[in-house]
N, C-alpha and C positions, 0 to 999 in steps of 0.2 A: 599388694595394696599400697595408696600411698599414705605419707603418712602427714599427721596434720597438716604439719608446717607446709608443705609441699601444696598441700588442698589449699590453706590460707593463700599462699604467694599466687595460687592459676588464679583464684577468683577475684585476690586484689590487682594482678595485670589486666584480665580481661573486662574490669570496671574501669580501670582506666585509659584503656586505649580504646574504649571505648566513649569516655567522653571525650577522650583527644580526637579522636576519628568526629566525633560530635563539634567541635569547636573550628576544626578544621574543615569538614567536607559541607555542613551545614550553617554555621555562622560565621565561616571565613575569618576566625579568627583564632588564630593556633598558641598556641598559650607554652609550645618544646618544639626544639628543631625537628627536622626529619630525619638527622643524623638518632637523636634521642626517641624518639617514635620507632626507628626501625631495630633499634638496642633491646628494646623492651619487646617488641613483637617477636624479635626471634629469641628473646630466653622462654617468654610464653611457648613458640614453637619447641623448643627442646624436652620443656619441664610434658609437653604433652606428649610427647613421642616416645618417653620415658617414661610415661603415664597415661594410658590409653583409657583409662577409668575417666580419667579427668577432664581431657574433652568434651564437651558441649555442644549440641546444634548450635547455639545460637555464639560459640564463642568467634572473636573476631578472626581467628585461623583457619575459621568455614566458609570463607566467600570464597574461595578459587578450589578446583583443584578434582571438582568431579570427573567421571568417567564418560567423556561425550553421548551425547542418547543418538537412539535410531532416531527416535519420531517424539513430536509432543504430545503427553497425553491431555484427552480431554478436564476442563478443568471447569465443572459447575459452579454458579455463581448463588450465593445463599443467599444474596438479595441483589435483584435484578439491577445491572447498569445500564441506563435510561442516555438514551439522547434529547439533544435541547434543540427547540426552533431558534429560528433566525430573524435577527432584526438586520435589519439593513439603512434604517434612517431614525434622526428622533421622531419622527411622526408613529413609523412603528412600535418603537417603542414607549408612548405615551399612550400606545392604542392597546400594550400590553400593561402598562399600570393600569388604565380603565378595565380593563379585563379581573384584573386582579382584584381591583375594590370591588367591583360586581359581583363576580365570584364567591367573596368575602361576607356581601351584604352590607358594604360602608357604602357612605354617602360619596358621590363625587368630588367632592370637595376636600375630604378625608387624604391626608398624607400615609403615606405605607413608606416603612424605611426599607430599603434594600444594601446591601454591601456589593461593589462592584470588584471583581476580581479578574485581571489579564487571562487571559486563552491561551496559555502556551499552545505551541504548534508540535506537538510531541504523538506518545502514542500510551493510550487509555490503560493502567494497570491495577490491578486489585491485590490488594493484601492482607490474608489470615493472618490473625493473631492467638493465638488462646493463653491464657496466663501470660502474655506478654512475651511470648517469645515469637515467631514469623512461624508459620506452619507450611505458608502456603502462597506462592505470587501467579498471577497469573492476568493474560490479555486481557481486554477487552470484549475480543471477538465477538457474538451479534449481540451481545448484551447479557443475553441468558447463559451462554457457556462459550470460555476462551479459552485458549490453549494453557497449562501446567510451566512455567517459565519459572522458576525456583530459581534453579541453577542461577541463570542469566541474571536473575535482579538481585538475589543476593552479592553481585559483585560491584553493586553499583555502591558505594560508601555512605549515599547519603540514605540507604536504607537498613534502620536500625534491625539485625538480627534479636535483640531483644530491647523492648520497649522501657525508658523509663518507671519506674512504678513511684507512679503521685497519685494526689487525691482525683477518684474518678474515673481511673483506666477500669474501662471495661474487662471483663476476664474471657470475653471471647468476644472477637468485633471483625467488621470486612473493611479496610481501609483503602477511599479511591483515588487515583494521583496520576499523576503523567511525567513519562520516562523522558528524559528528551537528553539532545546535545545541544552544547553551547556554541554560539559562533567561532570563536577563536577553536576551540577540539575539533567544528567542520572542518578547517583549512587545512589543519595537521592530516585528519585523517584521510582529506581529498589527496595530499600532497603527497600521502606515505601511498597510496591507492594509486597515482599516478607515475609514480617511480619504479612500483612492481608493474607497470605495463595494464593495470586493471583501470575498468572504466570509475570515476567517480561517483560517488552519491548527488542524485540529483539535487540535495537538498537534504538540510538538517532531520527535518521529519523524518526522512527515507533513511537517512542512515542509525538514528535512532532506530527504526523498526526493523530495520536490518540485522541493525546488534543484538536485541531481543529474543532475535529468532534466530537465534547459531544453534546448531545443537553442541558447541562444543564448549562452551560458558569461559574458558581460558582466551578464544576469542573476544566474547564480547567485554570481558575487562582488560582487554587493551583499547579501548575506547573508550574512556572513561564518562560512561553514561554519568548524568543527576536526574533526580527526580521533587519533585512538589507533590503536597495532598492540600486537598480541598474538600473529603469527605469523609465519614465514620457512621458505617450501617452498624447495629446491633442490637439483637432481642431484650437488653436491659434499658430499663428509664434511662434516657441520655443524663447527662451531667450537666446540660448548657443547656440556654434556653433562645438562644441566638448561633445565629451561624458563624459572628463573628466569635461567640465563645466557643467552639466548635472549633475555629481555627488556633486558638488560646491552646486548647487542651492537647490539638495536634503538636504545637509546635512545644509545650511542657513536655508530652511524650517523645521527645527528641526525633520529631517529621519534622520537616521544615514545609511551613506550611504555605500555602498561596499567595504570594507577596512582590509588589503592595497592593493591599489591596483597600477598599475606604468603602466607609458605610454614608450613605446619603438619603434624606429627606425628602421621598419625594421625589418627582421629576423637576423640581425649579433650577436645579441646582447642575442638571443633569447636563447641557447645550455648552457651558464653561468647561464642566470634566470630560464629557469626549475631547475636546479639543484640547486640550492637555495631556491628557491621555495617549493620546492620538501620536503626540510629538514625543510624549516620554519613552514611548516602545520603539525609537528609534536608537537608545540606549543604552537598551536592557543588552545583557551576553547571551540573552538568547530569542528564539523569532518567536515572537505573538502572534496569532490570527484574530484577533479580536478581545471582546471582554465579557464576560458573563455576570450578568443581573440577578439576582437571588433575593427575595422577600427574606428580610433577616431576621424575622418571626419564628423559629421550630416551629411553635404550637400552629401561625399561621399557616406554614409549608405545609401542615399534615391534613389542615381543615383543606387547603385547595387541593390537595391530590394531585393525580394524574392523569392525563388521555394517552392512551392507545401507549407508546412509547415515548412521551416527554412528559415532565413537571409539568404544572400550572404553573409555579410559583420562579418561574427561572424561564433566561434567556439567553441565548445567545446575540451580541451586538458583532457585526464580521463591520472590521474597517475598510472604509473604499478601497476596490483596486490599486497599486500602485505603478504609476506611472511613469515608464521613462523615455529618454533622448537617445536616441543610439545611431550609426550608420550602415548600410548595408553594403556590407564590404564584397561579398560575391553573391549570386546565386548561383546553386550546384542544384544539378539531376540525379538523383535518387532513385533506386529501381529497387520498386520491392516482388512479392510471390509472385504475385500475376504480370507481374514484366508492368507493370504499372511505372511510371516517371513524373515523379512528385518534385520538383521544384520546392530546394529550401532555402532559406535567405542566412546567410554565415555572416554574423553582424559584432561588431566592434561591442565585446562584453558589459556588460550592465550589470549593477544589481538592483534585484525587486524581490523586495520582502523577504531577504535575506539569501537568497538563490542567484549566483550570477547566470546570464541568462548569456547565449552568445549566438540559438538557433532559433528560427522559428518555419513551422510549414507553412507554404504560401498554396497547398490544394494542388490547383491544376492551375492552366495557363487561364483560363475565364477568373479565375480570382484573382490573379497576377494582372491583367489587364483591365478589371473591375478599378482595384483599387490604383492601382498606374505604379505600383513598386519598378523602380530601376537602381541597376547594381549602381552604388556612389549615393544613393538617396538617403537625405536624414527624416528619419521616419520615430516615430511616437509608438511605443508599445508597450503593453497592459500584460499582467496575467489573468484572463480570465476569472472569473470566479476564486483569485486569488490561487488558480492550479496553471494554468495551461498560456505559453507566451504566446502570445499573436500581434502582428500589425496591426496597429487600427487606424493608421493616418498616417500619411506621406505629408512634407514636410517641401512642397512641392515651388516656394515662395521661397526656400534655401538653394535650388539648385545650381549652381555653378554654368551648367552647359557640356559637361565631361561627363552626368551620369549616362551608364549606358544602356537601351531596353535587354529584359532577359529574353534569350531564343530558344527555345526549348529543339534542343540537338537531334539532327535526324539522324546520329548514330547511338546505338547505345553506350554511354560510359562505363558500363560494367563489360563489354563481350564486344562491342562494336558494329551488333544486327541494328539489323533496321526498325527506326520508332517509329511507328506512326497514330494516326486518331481514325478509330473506326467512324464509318455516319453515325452518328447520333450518341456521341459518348465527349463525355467534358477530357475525358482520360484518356494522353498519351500511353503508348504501349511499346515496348520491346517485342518484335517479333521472331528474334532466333530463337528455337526450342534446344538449343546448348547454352544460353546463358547461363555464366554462374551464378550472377545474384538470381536467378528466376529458382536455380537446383539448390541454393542455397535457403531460400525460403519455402521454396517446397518442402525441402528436407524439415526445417523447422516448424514447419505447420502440419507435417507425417505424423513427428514426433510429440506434438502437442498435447496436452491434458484431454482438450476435447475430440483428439483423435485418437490415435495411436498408444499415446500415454509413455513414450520411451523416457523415465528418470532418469537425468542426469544426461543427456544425448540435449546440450544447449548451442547459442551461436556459436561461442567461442568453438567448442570440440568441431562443431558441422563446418566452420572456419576451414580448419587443420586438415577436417578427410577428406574436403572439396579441394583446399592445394594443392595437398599433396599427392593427389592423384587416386586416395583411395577410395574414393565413392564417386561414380559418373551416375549415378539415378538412385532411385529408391530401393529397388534390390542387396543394391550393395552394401545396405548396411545390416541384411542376412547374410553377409558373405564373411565381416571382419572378425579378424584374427585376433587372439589375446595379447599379441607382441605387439600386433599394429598398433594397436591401442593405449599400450604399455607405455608406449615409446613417444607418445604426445606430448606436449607441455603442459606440466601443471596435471599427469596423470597419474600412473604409477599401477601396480601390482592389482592394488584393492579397490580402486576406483575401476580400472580395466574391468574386471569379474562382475564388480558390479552393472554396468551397462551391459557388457553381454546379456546376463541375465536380465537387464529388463530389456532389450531387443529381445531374447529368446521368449518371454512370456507377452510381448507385443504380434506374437504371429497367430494369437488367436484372441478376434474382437468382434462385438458385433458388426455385424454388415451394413447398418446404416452409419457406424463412425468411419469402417472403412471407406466405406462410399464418401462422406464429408471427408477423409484423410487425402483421396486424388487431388483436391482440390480444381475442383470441375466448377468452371466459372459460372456464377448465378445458382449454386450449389450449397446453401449454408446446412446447417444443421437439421430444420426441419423435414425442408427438399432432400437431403440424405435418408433420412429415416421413412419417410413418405414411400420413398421410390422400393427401399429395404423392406419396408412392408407389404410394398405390393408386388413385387417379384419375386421376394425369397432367398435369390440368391443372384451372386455378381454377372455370374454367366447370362444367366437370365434377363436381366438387363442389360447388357452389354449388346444382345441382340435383338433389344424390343425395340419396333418402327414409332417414330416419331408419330404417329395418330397412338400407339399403344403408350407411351409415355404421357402424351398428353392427356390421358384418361386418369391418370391418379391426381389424387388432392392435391393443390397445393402448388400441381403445374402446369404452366398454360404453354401456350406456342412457341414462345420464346426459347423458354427454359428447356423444351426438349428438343427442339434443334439444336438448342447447344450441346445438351447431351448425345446426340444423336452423333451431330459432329465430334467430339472428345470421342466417343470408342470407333469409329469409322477412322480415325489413326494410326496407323498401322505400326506409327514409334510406340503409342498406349498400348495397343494389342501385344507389342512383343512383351510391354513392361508386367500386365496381366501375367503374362505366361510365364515371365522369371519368376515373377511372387509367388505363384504356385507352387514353380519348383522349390523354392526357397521355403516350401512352408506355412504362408500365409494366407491362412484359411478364416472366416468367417466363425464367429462360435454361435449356436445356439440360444446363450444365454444373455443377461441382461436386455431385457425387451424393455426394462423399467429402469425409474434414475438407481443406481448402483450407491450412490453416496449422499444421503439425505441428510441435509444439513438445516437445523433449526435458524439459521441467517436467512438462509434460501426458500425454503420449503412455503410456498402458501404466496408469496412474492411477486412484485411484479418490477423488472429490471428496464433501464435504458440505457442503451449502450452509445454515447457520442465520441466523436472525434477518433483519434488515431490513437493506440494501443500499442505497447510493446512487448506485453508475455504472451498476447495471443492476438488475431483479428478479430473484427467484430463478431463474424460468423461464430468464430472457434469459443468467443465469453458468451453467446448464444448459448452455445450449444451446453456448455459447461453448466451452466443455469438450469437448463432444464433437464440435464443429467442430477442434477443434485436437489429436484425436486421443486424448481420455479419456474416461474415463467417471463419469458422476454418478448417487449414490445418494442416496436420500432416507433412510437412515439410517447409524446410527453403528456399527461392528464392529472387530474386530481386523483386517481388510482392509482400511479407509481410508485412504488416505495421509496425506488431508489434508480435517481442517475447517475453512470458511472463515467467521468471526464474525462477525455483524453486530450493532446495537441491536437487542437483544429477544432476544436466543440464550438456552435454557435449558438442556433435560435432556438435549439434543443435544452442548453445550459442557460439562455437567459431565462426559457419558460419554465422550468425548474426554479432555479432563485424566484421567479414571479412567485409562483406556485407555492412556495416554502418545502420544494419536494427537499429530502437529504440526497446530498450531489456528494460523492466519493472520488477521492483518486485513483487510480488501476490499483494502488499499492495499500491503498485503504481498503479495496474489493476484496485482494488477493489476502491481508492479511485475516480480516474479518471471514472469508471461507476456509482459510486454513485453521482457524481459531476453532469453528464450530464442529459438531460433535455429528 
């Protein structure tokens, strides 16, 4: 047992470095060197390892040091986290103060005070309290339930393991905030990421959401995430009667709370603060996407309620696009799964909105020659909807006389077949059936969540087995060896084992993903499953005539001559034949979505522009495996469009629309969240 004095000295270290940790990660302002900070931390550390009674959850020697998890578990939310509509100009939002006094039952005329507070551009976290100590952190994910993230936010400093106790603290409350990183920690982290030979974080947000989700939490505090609160759910009478007392109370409970932020009279006042506003987020260490409007009434907010998934009494404001000057220093060919040659424009870096930007996809040659891009051109670009870079204007009154048109190459730059454009398609193509970029994207579209499902089998690995000679087709990856594998970069012993076994448990799936796994052009997910339900089985299809194909749902003349052609191949037929031998059989089972996700379930998705963890088909498919549905267009019905490089008339009629437009990485994290 320890003995007093002992219990005295743990509680009086871990109250003070705990307000130091408080002075320093939260008020920036440190009050003892780090030399004296880390004196006191490791005799705390001693007196507790000496004293294992005496440790604490919540003492400051608990934010590192857990035992990596498999998986996250799911992590219910005991009061729903709501998203916010979108304003896009003051006219919108005076049209949402009108709203509001209606609402209300005040007269038009009638002021309503709201507090405006910046939009970090981070990712959504919730945190348990009871008695004041953290019980419990967790995502965002679709609102109703996100993933269990403890580990990971406990190592963030600026999240208090136990809460001050002042007048007021709730003894059980859900506190809402966002994790983010700051500019300066992007560059470190890009810098340290590009030195190990790893690609970058596209951006602060991404790398934020990245670190969140390690399952190894020693990871994610080498990235020194922060965090901001702006909200406080709980069954007791709140303490405040304003939202701006509500930020009072957070930041006495040593949160650091949403700042700066200002409370305002009204919209008169409103046309001067965006535009200061506007200018001061150019300053801040970390990226904003806007600002959020909140009626600074409690008692108000509770009389407006809510619809469907947003406040009444709150808004989001998103600031214009930002725009820049940049030139186009080459255009490169690109070849992806389907031998596709996308033309990208590699342009002299920029930054917008806090992402330096150095690519963008120029589509195919009809958008290349729509808009008159030439290599040498100073050209005007935007990120879309504040996600996705694109060209929007040539800059065609600077040209010198030296830029030069792009030619879209009649050899392939990945293998050196033949490109060309079928009749009736905007889309160059690679025609050798040995290219590696065609086997390399193949392979990774086998391998995919919506197909095959093989974990941990990514570009990097499919890279190394395509060089090195150990994989020429899709067979061969029933063929590899524990050594082979071993012996990768960046592999090892327990990574190896593991991939086997999810190849070995990949050789039995259903028959309509294997069928969408060939990747049979004009073949997405539903046409997969379509064809899977009316033949039964691969064989089966494999041999139905082009009038018996055309008799199932969903395919017309087109699509079964393509299919018709695809197994009339005699390279597909031998590949059929290895997979068998290899194993790879159809299961019986799952006819139904296998992983029903309350983000997902009920939904209705739009999939735009260009994707990187899957293709469109393959987040198709994915959607309605997990219990949604996906449209190929944009309406007042869609829940949700999901953006990629290249989005256009799709994402502007979404923002029209006020539909919620996500990033792939907002999609991915929000369905890994949910339950």
């Amino acid at each position: 047992m320890a003995s007093e004095s002992e219990r005295e000295r743990v509680q009086q270290l871990q109250s003070e470095l705990r307000e130091h940790a408080y002075r320093y990660y939260v008020l920036d302002e440190p009050t003892i060197s780090d030399a004296e900070y880390d004196r006191l931390f490791r005799e705390l550390q001693e007196l507790e390892a000496r004293r294992p009674d005496l440790r604490t959850p919540d003492s400051p020697t608990q934010r590192v040091g857990a035992t990596p998890l498999d998986a996250f578990r799911p992590a219910p939310h005991r009061f729903p986290m709501l998203s916010l509509q979108n304003a896009f100009s003051l006219d919108e939002l005076r049209d949402f103060d009108e709203r509001v006094k209606r609402n209300l039952g005040l007269e038009p005329e009638a002021v309503v005070e709201y507090i405006v507070e910046y939009k970090i551009d981070g990712l959504g976290i919730s945190l348990t309290y009871t008695d004041g100590v953290l019980e419990r952190g967790a995502t965002r994910g679709d609102g109703q339930t996100g993933e269990d993230v403890t580990q990971n936010l406990k190592t963030i400093r600026a999240i208090p393991l136990r809460l001050a106790e002042v007048e007021g603290r709730p003894s059980a409350c859900e506190i809402r905030g966002e994790a983010f990183i700051t500019k300066d920690e992007f560059v470190r982290i890009s810098q340290g990421r590009e030195e190990r030979g790893e690609s970058p974080f596209a951006n602060p947000r991404n790398a934020a959401a990245g670190s969140i989700r390690q399952l190894d939490s020693s990871i994610t505090a080498q990235r020194r995430l922060q965090a901001i609160f702006y909200d406080l759910r709980t069954d007791e009478p709140p303490p405040f009667e304003t939202q701006a007392g509500l930020l009072e109370l957070l930041s006495e409970m040593r949160l650091r709370p949403s700042a700066p932020y200002r409370v305002v009279a009204g919209m008169a006042e409103v046309d001067a603060l965006l535009e200061h506003l506007d200018r001061e987020r150019h300053s801040l260490p970390y990226d904003v996407d806007g600002l959020v409007f909140k009626v600074n009434s409690i008692e108000q907010q509770r009389r407006l309620g809510t619809i469907s998934r947003s406040p009444r009494w709150a808004i989001a404001f998103k600031f214009q696009a930002e725009r820049g000057e940049t030139t186009v220093n080459d255009i490169i060919a690109s070849v992806g799964r389907t031998g596709a040659v996308t033309p990208v424009a590699i342009m002299e870096p920029v930054l917008l909105d806090g992402t330096t930007v150095s690519r963008a996809s120029l589509h195919n040659m009809d958008e290349v020659e729509r808009k008159g891009v030439r290599i040498g051109d100073r050209v005007v670009i935007q990120k879309a909807g504040d996600i996705i870079p694109e060209v929007i204007e040539v800059l065609a009154d600077r040209r010198t006389g030296e830029e030069r048109p792009f030619i879209m190459p009649t050899e392939c730059p990945a293998c050196g077949g033949e490109v060309a454009r079928e009749e009736g398609e905007v889309v160059y193509r690679c025609q050798s059936p040995t290219c590696r970029a065609k086997l390399e994207g193949s392979l990774e579209h086998w391998a995919s969540r919506g197909c095959m499902d093989i974990d941990g089998l990514g570009p990097a690995i499919i890279k190394q087995l395509v060089e090195q000679g150990l994989v020429r087709g899709i067979p061969d990856l029933y063929r590899l060896q524990h050594g082979q594998l071993a012996a990768l970069e960046r592999m090892g012993d327990k990574s190896a084992s593991n991939l086997l076994a999810a190849v070995e448990a990949s050789k039995r799936r259903p028959l309509g993903r294997i069928v969408y796994a060939l990747g049979i052009r004009h073949v997405g997910a539903t046409v997969a499953a379509a064809l899977a339900e009316h033949f039964g089985s691969l064989e089966r299809l494999a041999e139905a005539t082009t009038e018996e194909l055309a008799l199932v749902r969903v395919v017309g003349p087109v699509v079964a001559q393509t299919v018709r052609r695809y197994f009339d191949d005699e390279a597909v037929r031998a590949m059929l034949d290895e997979l068998r031998a290899v194993g790879v059989e159809a299961s019986t089972a799952e006819s139904a979505p296998v992983e029903r996700r309350p983000f997902v379930v009920g939904k209705t998705f739009v999939f735009t522009g260009a994707l990187e963890t899957w293709t469109r088909p393959e987040a198709e498919a994915l959607v309605q495996r997990l219990g949604g549905r996906a449209s190929s267009s944009v309406s007042g019905k869609t829940d949700y469009v999901v953006a990629g490089p290249g989005a256009g008339s799709k994402l502007e009629k979404a923002t029209r629309l006020g539909v919620k437009v996500l990033t792939e990485e907002e999609f991915r994290a929000a369905i890994e969240g949910g339950a």
